[in-house]
N, C-alpha and C positions, 0 to 999 in steps of 0.2 A: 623693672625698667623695660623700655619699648628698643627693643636694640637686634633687629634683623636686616636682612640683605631688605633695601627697599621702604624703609620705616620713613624714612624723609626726615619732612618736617618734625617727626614722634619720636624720633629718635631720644633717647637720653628721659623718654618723661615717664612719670611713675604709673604704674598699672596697677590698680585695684583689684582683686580676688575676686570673682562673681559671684563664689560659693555664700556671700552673705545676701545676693539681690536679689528683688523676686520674679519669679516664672524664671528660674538661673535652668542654663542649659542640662539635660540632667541623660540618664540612660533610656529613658523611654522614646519609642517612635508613637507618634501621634500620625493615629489613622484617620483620616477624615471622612466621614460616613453620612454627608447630608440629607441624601436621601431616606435616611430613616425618620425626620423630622414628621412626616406626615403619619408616622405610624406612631410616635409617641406621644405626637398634639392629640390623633384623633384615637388610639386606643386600637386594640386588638383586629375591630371589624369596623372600618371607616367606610364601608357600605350597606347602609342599612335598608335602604331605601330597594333598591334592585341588587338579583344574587348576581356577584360578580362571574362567576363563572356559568350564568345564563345569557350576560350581558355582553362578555368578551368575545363570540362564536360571529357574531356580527360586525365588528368590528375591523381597521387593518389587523392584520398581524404585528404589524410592527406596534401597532398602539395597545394591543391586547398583549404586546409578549408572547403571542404564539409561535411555537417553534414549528410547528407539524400540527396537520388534521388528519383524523382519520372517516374510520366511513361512521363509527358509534361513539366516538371519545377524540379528545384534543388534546397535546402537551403544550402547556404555556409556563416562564418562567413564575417562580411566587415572586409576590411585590414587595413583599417585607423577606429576603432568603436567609437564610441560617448561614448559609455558604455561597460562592459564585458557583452557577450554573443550578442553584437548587429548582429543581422543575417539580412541576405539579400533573400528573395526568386526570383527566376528568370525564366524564360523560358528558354529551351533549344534555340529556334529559336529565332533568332534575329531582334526582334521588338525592336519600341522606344516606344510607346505608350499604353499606356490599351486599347485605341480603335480599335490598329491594334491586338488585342491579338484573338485568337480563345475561343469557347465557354470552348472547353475542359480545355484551358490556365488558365483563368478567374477561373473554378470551382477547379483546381486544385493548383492555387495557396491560393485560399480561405481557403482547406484544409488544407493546408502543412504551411499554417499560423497560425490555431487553431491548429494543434499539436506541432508546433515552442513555443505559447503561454504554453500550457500547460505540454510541457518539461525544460521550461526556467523557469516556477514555480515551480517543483520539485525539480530542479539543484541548484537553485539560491535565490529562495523564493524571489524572487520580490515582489514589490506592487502595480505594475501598469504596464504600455506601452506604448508608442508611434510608431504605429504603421501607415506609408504614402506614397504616391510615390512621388519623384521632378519630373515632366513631362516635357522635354525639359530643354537644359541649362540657359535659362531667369529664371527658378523657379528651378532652382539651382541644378538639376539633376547634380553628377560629369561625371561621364558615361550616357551621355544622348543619345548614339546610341542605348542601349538594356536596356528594362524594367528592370526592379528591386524594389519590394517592402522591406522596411525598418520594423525590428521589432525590437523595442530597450527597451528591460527590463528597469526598473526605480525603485527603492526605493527612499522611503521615507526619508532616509540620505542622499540620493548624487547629494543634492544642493551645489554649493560654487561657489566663487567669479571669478573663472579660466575661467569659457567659455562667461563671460561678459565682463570681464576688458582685459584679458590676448587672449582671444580667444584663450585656452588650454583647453583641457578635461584631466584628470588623469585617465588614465584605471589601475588598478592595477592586474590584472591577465593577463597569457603570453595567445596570440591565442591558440599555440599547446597544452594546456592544456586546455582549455574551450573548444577548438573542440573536444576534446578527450571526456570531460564530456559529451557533449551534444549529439554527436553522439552514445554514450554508453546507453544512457537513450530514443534514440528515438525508434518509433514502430519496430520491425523490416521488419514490412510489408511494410515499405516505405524503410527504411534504406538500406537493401539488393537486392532490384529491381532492375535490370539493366534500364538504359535508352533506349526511344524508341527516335532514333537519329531521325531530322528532314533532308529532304529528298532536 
């Protein structure tokens, strides 16, 4: 029976149990993740045509997700992230390889990795990283024409059952605001460099 401070009219009338109807209210939170529709219509590499991270260096920032340039390499957010704030560093020039990379490549990605590190803990207070490359598409590179190293923030809370069973991650922050943070917080001695285009 419907009988609280406030019930009105409903007062006095019978209440059915929900537990028998469906979509009944239950323990889980529903994460809403729309942006990954474009990765699951179109699959792993929904660029096929031009390499994305040859395509992005010209671009805004804001439209590329670039957070930071440098003078040999870029950090732009990934489109599809595993986590919020998972960033990508890349070379301007279009290697597949760490081995095919130059020295300058190497040392400046190293860089642009320790300050990705240490503005994704300011931003985000993380507690850790996973920080690798996929080398070729057998070790699961998605884009395996052009390097790209992977820096993916982790806490301590965001373990769950979605990226074992379901093969889903829950990002809950949109890109255009995480890029917006992170590029706000990076040096600006990287951040405002123009790039020195490869030839």
């Amino acid at each position: 029976m419907v009988d609280f401070p406030g019930a009105g009219e409903f007062s006095g009338l019978p209440v059915e149990s929900s537990a028998e109807f469906a979509a009944v209210p239950d323990a889980f939170q529903r994460l809403w993740t729309p942006h990954r529709l474009v990765y699951i219509e179109a699959g792993p590499e929904p660029h096929v045509a031009e390499c994305p991270f040859c395509a992005a260096p010209s671009m805004s920032d804001e439209k590329a997700l670039i957070v930071a340039r440098g003078e040999h390499c870029y950090v732009l957010l990934n489109l599809f992230p595993y986590n919020s704030g998972h960033l990508l560093v890349c070379p301007y020039r279009h290697v597949a390889t760490y081995d095919e990379a130059t020295p300058e490549e190497v040392g400046e990605m190293a860089s642009l990795t320790q300050e990705a590190m240490r503005v994704l803990s300011a931003t985000s207070r993380c507690d850790g990283f996973n920080i690798g490359m996929n080398q070729g598409r057998i070790a699961g590179a998605g884009i395996a024409a052009h390097l790209h190293q992977h820096i993916v923030p982790r806490w301590a809370t965001d373990s769950n059952f979605f990226p074992i069973i379901a093969g889903t991650k829950a990002v809950p922050r949109l890109l255009g605001e995480v890029r917006a943070e992170v590029a706000a917080a990076w040096p600006p001695r990287r951040r405002d460099r123009p790039p020195v285009r490869p030839e």
